[in-house]
TIVO-2410 file (N, C-alpha, C; in nm, 3 decimals):
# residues 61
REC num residu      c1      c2      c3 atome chaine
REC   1      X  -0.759   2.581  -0.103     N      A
REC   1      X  -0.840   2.461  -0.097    CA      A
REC   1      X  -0.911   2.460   0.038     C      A
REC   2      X  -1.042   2.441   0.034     N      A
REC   2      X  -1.115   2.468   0.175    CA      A
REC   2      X  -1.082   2.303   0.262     C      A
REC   3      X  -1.120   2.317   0.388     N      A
REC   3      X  -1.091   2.185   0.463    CA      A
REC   3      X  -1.166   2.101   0.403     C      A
REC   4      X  -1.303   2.069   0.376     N      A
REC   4      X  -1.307   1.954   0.327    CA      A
REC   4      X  -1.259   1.877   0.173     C      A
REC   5      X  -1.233   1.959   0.074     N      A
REC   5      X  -1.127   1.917   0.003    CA      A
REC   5      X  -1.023   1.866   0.002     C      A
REC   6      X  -0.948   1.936   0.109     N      A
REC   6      X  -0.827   1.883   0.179    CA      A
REC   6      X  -0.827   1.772   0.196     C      A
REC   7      X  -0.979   1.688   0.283     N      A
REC   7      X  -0.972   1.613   0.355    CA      A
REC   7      X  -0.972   1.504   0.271     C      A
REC   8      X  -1.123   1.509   0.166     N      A
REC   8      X  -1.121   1.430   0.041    CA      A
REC   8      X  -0.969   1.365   0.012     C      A
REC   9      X  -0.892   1.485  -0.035     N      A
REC   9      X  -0.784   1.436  -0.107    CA      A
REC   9      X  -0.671   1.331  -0.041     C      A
REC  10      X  -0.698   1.375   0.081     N      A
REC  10      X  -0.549   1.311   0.184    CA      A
REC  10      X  -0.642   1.163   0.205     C      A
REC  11      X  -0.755   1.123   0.216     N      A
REC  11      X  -0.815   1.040   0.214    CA      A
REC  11      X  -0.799   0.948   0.053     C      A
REC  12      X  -0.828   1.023  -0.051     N      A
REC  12      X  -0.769   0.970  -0.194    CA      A
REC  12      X  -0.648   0.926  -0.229     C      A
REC  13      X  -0.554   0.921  -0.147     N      A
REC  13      X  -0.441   0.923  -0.187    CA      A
REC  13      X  -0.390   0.740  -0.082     C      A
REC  14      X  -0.318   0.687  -0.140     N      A
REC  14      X  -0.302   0.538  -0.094    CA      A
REC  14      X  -0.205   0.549  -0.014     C      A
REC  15      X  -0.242   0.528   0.115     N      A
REC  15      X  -0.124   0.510   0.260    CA      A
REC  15      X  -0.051   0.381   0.224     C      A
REC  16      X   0.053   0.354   0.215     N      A
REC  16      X   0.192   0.238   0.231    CA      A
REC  16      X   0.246   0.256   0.361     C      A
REC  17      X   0.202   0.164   0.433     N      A
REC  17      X   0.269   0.154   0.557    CA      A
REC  17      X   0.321  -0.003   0.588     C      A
REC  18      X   0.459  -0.015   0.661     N      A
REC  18      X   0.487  -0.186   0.640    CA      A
REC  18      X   0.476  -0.241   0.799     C      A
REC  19      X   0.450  -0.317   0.812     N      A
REC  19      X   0.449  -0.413   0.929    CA      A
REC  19      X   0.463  -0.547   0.914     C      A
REC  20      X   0.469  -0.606   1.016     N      A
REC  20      X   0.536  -0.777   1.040    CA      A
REC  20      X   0.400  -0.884   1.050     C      A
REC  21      X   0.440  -0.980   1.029     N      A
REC  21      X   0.350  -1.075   1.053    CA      A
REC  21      X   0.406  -1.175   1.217     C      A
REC  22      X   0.357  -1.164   1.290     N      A
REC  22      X   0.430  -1.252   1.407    CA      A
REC  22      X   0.417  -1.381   1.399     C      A
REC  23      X   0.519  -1.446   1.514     N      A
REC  23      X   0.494  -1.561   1.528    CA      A
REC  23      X   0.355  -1.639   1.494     C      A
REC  24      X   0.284  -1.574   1.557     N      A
REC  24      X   0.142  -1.644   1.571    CA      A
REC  24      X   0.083  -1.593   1.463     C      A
REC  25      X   0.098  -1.541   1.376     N      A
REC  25      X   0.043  -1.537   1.267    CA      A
REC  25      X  -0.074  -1.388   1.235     C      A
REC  26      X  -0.003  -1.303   1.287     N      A
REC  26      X  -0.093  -1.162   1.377    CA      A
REC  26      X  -0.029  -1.059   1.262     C      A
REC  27      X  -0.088  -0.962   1.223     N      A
REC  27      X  -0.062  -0.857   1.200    CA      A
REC  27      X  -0.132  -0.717   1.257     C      A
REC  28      X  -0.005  -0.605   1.350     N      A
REC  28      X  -0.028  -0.476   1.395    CA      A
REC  28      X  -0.094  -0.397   1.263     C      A
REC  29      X  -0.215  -0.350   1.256     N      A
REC  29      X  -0.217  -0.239   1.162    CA      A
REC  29      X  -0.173  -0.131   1.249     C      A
REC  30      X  -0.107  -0.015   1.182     N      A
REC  30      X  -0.053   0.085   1.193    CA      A
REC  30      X  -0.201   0.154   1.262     C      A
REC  31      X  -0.164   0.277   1.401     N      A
REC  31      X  -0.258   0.347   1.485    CA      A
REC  31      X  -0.350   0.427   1.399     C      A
REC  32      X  -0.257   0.520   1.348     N      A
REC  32      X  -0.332   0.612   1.183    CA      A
REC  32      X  -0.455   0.534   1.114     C      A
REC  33      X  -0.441   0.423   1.057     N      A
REC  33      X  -0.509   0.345   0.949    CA      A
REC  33      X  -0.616   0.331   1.073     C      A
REC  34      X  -0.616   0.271   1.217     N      A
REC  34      X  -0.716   0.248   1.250    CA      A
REC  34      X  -0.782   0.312   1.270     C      A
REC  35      X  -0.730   0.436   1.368     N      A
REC  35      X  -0.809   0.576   1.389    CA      A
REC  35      X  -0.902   0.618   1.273     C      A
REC  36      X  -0.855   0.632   1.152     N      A
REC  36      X  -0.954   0.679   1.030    CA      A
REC  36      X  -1.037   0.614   1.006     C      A
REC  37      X  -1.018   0.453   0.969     N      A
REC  37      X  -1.123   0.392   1.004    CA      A
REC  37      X  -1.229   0.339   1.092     C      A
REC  38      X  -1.218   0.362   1.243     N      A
REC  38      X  -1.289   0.369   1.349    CA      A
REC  38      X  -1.304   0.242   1.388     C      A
REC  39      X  -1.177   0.134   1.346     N      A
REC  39      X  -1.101  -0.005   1.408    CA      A
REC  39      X  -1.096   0.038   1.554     C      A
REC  40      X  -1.166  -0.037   1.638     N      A
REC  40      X  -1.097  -0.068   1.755    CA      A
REC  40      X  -1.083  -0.207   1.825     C      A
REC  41      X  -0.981  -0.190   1.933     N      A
REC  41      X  -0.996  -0.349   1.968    CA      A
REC  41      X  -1.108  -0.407   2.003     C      A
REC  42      X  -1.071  -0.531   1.893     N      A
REC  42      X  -1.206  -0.630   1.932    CA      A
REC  42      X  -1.270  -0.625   1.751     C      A
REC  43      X  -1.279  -0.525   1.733     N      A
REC  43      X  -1.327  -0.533   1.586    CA      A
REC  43      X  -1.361  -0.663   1.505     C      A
REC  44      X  -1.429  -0.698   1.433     N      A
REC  44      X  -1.413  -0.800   1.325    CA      A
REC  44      X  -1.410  -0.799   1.170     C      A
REC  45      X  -1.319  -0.843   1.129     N      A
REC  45      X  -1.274  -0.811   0.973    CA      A
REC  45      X  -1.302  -0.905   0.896     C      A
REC  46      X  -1.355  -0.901   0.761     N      A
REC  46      X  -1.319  -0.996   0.673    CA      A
REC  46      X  -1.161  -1.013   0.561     C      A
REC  47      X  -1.089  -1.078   0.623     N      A
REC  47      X  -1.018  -1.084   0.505    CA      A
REC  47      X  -1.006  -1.140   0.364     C      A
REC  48      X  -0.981  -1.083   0.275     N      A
REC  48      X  -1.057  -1.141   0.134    CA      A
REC  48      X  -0.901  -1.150   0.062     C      A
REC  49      X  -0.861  -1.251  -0.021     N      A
REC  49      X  -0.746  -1.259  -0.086    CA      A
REC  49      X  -0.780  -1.204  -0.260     C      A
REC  50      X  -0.734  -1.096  -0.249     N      A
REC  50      X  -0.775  -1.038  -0.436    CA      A
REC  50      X  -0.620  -1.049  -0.483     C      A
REC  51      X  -0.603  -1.080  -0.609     N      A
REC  51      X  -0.495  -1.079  -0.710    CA      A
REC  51      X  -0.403  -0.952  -0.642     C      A
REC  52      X  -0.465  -0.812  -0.584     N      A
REC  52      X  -0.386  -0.735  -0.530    CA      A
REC  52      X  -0.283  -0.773  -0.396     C      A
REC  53      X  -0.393  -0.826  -0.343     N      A
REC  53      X  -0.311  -0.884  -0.174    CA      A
REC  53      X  -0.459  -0.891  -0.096     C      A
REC  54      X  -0.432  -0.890   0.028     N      A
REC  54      X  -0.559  -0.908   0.109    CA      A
REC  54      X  -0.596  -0.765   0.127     C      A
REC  55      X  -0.743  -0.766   0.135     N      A
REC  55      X  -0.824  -0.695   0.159    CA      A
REC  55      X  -0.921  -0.704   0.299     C      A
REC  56      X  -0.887  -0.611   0.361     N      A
REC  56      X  -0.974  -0.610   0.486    CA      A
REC  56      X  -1.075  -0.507   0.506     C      A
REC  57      X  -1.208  -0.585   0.586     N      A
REC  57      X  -1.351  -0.529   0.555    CA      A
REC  57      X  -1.394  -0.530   0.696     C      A
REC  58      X  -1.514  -0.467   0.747     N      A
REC  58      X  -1.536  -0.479   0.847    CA      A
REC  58      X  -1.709  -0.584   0.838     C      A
REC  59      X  -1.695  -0.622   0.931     N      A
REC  59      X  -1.787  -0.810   0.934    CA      A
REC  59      X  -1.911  -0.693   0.960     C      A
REC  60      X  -2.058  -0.699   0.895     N      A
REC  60      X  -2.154  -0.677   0.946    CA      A
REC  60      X  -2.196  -0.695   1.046     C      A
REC  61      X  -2.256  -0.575   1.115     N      A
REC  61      X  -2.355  -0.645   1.231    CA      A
REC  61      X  -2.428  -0.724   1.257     C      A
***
């Protein structure tokens, strides 16, 4: 399988990772998830509540 196939696939495949909700009402995403997505601090997200769970988006410019 050449690298970008590889990459496709490991990208296709659904990360489960668990974390806490804090006091204040905060959730850590995991370093991995952000790195791939190119989250950094400060970012802005939309969170959207779907029948699945929340969904997070990144806020237009």
């Amino acid at each position: 399988m050449g690298p970008f196939r590889y990459y496709q696939a490991q990208m296709a495949r659904s990360e489960k990772l668990t974390t806490t909700v804090s006091t204040n009402g905060q959730v850590t995403l995991p370093s991995a998830m952000r790195k791939r997505r190119g989250w950094g601090a400060g970012m802005r997200l939309q969170a959207e509540d779907t029948p699945e769970g929340v969904l997070l988006k990144p806020v237009p410019a």
